[in-house]
VOGU-3710 file (C-alpha; in Angstrom, 3 decimals, decimal comma):
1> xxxxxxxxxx> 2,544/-11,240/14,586  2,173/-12,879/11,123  1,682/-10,764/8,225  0,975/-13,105/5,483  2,775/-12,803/1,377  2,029/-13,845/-1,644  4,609/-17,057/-0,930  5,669/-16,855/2,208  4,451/-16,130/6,090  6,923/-12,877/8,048
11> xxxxxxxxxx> 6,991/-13,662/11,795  7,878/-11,120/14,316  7,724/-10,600/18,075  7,192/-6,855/19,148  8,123/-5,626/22,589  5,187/-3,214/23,810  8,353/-0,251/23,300  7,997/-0,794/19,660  11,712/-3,247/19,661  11,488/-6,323/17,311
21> xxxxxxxxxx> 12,640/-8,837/19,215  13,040/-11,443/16,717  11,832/-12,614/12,823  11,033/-15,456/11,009  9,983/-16,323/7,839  8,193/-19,732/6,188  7,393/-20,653/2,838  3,779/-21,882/2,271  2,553/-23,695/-1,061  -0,933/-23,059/-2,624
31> xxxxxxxxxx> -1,718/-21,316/0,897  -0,890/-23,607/3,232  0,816/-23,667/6,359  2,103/-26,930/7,963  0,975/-26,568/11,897  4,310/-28,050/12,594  6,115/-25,311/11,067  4,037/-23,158/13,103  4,883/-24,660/16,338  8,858/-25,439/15,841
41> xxxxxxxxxx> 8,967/-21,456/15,177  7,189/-20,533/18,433  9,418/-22,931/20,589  12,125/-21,027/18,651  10,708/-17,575/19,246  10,298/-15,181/22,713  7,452/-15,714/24,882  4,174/-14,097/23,098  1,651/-12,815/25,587  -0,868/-12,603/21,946
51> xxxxxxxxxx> -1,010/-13,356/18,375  -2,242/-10,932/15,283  -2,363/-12,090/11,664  -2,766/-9,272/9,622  -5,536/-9,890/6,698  -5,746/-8,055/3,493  -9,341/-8,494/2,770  -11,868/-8,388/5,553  -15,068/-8,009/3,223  -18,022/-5,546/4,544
61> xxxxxxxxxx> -18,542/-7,751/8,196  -14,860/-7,181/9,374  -14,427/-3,159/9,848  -11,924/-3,749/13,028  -9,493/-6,474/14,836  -11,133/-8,875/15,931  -10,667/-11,833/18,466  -10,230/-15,548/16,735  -12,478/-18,233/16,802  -13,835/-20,580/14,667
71> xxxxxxxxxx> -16,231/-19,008/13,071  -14,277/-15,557/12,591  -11,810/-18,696/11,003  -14,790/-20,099/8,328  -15,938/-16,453/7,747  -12,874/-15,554/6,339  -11,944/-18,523/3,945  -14,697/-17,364/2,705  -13,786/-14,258/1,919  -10,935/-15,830/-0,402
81> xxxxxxxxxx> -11,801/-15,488/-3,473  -11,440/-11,625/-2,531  -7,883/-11,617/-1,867  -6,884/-15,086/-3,513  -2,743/-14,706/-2,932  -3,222/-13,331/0,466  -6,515/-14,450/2,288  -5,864/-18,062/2,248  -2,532/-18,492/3,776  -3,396/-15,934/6,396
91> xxxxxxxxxx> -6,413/-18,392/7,257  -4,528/-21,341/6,695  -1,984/-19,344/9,833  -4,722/-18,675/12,297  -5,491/-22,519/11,890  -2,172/-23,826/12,648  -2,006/-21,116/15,357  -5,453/-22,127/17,020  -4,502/-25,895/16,689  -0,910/-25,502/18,399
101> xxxxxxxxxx> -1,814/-22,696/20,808  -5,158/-23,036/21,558  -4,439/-21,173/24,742  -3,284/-17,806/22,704  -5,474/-15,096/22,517  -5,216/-14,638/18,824  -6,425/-11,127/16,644  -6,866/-10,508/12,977  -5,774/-7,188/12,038  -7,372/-5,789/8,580
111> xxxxxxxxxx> -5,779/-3,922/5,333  -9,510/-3,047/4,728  -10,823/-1,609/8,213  -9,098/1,613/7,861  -11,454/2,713/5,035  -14,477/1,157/6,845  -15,252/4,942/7,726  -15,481/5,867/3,934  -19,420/7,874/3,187  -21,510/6,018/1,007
121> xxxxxxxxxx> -21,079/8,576/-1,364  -17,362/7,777/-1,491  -17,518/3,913/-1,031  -20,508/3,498/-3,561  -20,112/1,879/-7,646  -22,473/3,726/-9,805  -23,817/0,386/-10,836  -27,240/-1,662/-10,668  -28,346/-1,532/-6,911  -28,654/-5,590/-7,027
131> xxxxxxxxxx> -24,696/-5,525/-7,659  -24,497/-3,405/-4,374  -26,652/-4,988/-2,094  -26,732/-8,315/-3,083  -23,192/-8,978/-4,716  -21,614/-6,704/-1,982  -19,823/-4,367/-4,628  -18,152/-1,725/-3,759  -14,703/0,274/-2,598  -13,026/-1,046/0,128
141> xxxxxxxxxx> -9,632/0,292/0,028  -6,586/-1,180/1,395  -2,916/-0,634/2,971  -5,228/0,703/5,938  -2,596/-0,781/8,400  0,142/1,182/6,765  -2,342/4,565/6,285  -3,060/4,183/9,708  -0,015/4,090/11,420  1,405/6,903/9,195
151> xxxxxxxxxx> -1,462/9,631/9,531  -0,447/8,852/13,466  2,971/9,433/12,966  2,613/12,295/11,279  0,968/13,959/13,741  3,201/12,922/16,184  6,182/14,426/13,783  3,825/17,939/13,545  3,208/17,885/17,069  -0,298/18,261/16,471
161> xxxxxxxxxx> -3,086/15,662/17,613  -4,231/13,655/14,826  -8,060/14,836/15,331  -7,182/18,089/14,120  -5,228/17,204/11,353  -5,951/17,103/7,144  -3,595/14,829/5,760  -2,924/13,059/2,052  -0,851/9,713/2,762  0,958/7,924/0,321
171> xxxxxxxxxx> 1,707/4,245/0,297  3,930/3,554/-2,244  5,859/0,351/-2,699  5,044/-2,484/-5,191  1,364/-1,873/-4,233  0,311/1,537/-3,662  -1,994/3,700/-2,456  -3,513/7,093/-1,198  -5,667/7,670/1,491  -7,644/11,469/2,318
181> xxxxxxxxxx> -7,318/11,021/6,032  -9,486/13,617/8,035  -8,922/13,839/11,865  -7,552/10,007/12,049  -9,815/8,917/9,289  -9,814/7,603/6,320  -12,642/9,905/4,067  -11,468/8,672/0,822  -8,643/6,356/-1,194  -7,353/5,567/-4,273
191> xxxxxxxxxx> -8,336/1,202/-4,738  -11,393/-0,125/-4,943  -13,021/-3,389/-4,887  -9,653/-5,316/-4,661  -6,015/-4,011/-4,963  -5,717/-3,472/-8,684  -7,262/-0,363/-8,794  -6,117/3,068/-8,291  -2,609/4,158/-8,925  0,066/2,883/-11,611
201> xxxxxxxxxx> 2,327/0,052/-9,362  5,012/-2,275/-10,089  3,186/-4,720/-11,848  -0,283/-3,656/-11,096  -2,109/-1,728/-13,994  -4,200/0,852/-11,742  -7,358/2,283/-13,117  -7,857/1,246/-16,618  -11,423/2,301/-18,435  -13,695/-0,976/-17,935
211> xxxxxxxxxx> -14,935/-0,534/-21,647  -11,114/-0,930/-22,748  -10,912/-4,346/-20,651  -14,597/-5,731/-22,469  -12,854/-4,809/-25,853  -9,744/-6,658/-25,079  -11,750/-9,746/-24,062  -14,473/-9,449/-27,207  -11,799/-9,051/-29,906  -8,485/-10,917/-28,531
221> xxxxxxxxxx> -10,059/-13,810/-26,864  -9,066/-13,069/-23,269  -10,567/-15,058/-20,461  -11,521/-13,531/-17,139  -8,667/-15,520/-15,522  -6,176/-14,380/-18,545  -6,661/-10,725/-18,150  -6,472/-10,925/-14,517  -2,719/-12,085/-14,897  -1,834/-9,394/-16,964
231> xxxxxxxxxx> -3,491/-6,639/-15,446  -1,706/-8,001/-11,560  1,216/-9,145/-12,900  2,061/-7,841/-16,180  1,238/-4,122/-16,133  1,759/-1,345/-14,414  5,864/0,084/-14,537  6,342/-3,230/-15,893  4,146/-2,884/-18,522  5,409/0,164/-19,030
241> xxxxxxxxxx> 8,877/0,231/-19,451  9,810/-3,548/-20,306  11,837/-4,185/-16,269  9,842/-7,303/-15,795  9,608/-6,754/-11,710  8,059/-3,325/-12,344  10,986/-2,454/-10,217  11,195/1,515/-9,660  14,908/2,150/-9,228  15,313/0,062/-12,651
251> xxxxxxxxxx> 13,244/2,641/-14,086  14,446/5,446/-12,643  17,906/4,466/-13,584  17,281/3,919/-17,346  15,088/6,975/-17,326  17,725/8,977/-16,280  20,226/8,192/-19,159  21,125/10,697/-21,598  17,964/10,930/-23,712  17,986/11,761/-27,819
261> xxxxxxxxxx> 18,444/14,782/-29,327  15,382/16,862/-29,323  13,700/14,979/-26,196  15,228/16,220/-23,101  12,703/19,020/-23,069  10,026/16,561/-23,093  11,526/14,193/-20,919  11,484/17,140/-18,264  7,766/18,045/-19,012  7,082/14,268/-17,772
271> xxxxxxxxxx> 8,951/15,056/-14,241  12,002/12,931/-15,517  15,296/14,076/-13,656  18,088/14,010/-16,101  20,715/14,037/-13,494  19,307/12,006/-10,762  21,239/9,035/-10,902  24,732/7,267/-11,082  24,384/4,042/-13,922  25,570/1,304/-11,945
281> xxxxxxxxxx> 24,206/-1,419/-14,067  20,866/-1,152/-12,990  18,248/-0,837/-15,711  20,875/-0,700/-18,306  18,917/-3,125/-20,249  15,921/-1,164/-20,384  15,018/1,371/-23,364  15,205/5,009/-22,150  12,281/6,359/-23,850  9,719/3,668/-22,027
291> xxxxxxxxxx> 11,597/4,438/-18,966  10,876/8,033/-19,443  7,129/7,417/-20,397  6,881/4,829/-17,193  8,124/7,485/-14,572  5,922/10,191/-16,347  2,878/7,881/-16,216  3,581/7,448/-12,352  4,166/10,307/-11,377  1,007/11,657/-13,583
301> xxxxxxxxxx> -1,176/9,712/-11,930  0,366/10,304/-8,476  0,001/14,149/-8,672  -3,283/13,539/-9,739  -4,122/11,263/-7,699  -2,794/13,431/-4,333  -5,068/16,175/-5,412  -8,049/14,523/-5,461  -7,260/13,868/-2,122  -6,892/16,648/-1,351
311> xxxxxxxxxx> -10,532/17,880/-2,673  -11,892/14,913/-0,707  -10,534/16,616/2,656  -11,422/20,471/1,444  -8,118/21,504/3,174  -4,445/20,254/3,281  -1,808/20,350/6,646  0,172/16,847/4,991  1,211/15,001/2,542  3,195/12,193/3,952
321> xxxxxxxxxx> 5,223/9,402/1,899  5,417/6,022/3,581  6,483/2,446/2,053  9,297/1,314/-0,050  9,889/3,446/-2,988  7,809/7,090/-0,800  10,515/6,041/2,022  13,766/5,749/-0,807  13,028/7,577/-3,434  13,587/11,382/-3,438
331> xxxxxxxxxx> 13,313/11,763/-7,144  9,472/10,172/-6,682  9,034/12,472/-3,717  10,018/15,625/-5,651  8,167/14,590/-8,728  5,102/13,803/-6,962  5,128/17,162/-4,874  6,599/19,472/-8,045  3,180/20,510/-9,605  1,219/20,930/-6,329
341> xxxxxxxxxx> 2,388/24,281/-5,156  -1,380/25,244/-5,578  -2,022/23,054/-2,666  0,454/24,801/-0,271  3,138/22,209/-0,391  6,752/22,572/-1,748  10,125/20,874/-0,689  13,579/21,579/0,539  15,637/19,312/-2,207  18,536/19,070/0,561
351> xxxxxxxxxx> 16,320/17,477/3,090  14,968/15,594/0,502  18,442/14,074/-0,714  19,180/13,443/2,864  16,290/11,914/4,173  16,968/8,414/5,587  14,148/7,929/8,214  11,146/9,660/9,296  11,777/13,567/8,434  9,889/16,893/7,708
361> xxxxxxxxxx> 11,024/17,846/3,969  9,054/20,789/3,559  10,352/23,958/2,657  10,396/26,977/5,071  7,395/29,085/2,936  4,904/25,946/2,442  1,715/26,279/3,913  1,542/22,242/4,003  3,875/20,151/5,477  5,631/17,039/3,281
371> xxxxxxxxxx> 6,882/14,079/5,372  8,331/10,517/5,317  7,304/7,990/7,693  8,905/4,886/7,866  6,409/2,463/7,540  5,040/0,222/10,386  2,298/-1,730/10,165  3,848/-3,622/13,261  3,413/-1,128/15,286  -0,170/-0,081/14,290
381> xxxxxxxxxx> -1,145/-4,057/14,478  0,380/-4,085/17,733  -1,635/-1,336/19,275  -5,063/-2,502/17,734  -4,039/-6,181/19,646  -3,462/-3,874/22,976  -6,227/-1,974/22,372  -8,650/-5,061/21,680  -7,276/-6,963/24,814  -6,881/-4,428/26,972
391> xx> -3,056/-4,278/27,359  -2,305/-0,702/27,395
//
């Protein structure tokens, strides 16, 4: 499978047990993929029965995998402009896989299909109908792969089937998300139209009031283009607390140092753990304070974000923490869930120091569960290739 970056292409070949047999990784410039590349690392790589690319945007006319041919190929570049770091090089893959295996069955896999199940009430912008219908504006939502795979795990973790099942799932890495997943379904999420929106992310501003964004642009002279950089890659923790990658354990790090007289009280009230971490080096550069104000923003918006969730569902068996920093980061897990013992859901902080891998953290009197998956999206991309092609 190919699951296509911002500057490079990951390769993988999954067994039908779930083993990774091998990896491979190739650099593409401006979203393009030499078909040579292509074809030395398939000579290189186990015999593939089937391909799947895994696309971040599939627009409103691709809601679930779907079998490659040319026109599947032309629909998506143009869908490009939607997902401009991601879209084309995944395109630019299926082309060089089409041209050197023409013989492949071949599947695109989509970020965006999970949500496709999303009520018009939910998926609908309040604006002018002619936006809606004839601009196609609206909430997509995306991680879908990742959402997916984790709602399945979870139940599989509960021993419950997934059908019966009200579950919160948080993606949290450099991008993040939430999903409201109701029986195996996605019934609400946090992004919208494309991945900026939503949740506070590494560099990624999140929701930001639209009237604040026409503002900047009237009286500071910001193009479209302009404010699009900083908003994607200038905001969010970065923004916040001056680490330039937005990276979390930076923050976390410099957050937790000593803080001033007379603001360790409000350092607390922001979630801030004063104890949570051995200085190493990393974030020493970083001013405290911001730090502080970065992890309380996050974790603000998290908590808030988790229970609207949760009032999208109108019940709670799950919240479950899946990527990067909801896989890593126990101090993010117990911030997030501190705060939400309304919704039935509280921790055991020794389970939650000692999680490495997919666990159940909750403690023995919560009336929700709290889990960490390890995410997947292999796996889930995997099945939905099976599934489409009949290779149970």
């Amino acid at each position: 499978m190919v699951n296509p970056g911002s500057s490079s292409l990951k390769l993988a070949v999954v067994a039908p047990d779930g083993k990774v047999l091998a990896t491979e990784t190739l650099d593409h410039v401006d979203g393009q993929v030499e078909e040579r590349a292509i074809t030395e690392v398939l000579e290189r790589l186990p015999t593939v029965v089937a391909a799947a690319v895994r696309v971040v945007h599939g627009g409103a006319n691709f809601t679930a995998p779907t079998l490659v041919d040319e026109k599947v190929i032309e629909a998506l570049a143009g869908l490009s402009d939607l997902a401009p770091l991601h879209n084309p090089p995944a395109v630019a893959a299926l082309r060089a896989l089409v041209a050197t295996r023409p013989d492949l069955p071949v599947v695109v896999c989509f970020d965006t299909a999970f949500h496709a199940t999303l009520s018009p009430a939910a998926s609908t912008y309040a604006v002018p109908i002619h936006w809606r219908t004839g601009w196609g504006i609206r909430r997509f939502g995306f991680h879908g792969l990742s959402h997916a795979y984790a709602a399945r795990r979870a139940g599989q973790l509960l021993g419950r089937p997934l059908g019966d099942l009200a579950l919160v799932t948080c993606h949290l890495g450099a991008g993040a998300s939430l999903a409201a997943v109701d029986g195996g379904s996605s019934v609400d999420t946090t992004m919208g139209f494309t991945p900026m929106d939503g949740l506070v992310m590494a560099t990624r501003s999140g929701s930001v009031d639209p009237g604040a964004l026409l503002w900047v642009m009237r009286h500071h002279g910001f193009t479209a283009a302009g404010l699009e950089a900083i908003l994607d890659r200038h905001s969010g923790l970065a923004g916040l607390s001056g680490e330039p990658s937005g990276d979390l354990r930076a923050v976390l790090a410099a957050a937790a140092r000593p803080p001033a007289a007379g603001e360790k009280a409000a350092a607390r009230g922001m979630g801030v753990g004063m104890d949570s971490g051995i200085d190493n080096g990393i974030g020493s550069g970083l001013d405290p304070e911001r730090a502080r104000l970065a992890v309380g923003v996050y974790l603000h918006r998290l908590r808030a974000g988790i229970a609207a969730m949760v009032a999208a569902l109108g019940r709670l068996d799950a919240v479950v923490f899946t990527g990067g920093v909801g896989e890593a980061s126990p101090a993010v897990r117990s911030g997030a869930i501190t705060g939400l013992g309304f919704l039935g859901v509280a921790i055991d902080e020794a389970r939650n120091e000692a999680c490495r891998g997919d666990d159940d953290l909750s403690a023995p009197d919560a009336r929700a569960a709290t889990l960490v998956v390890v995410a997947r999206e292999d796996l889930q991309i995997a099945l939905e290739v099976r599934e489409l092609l009949g290779q149970r």
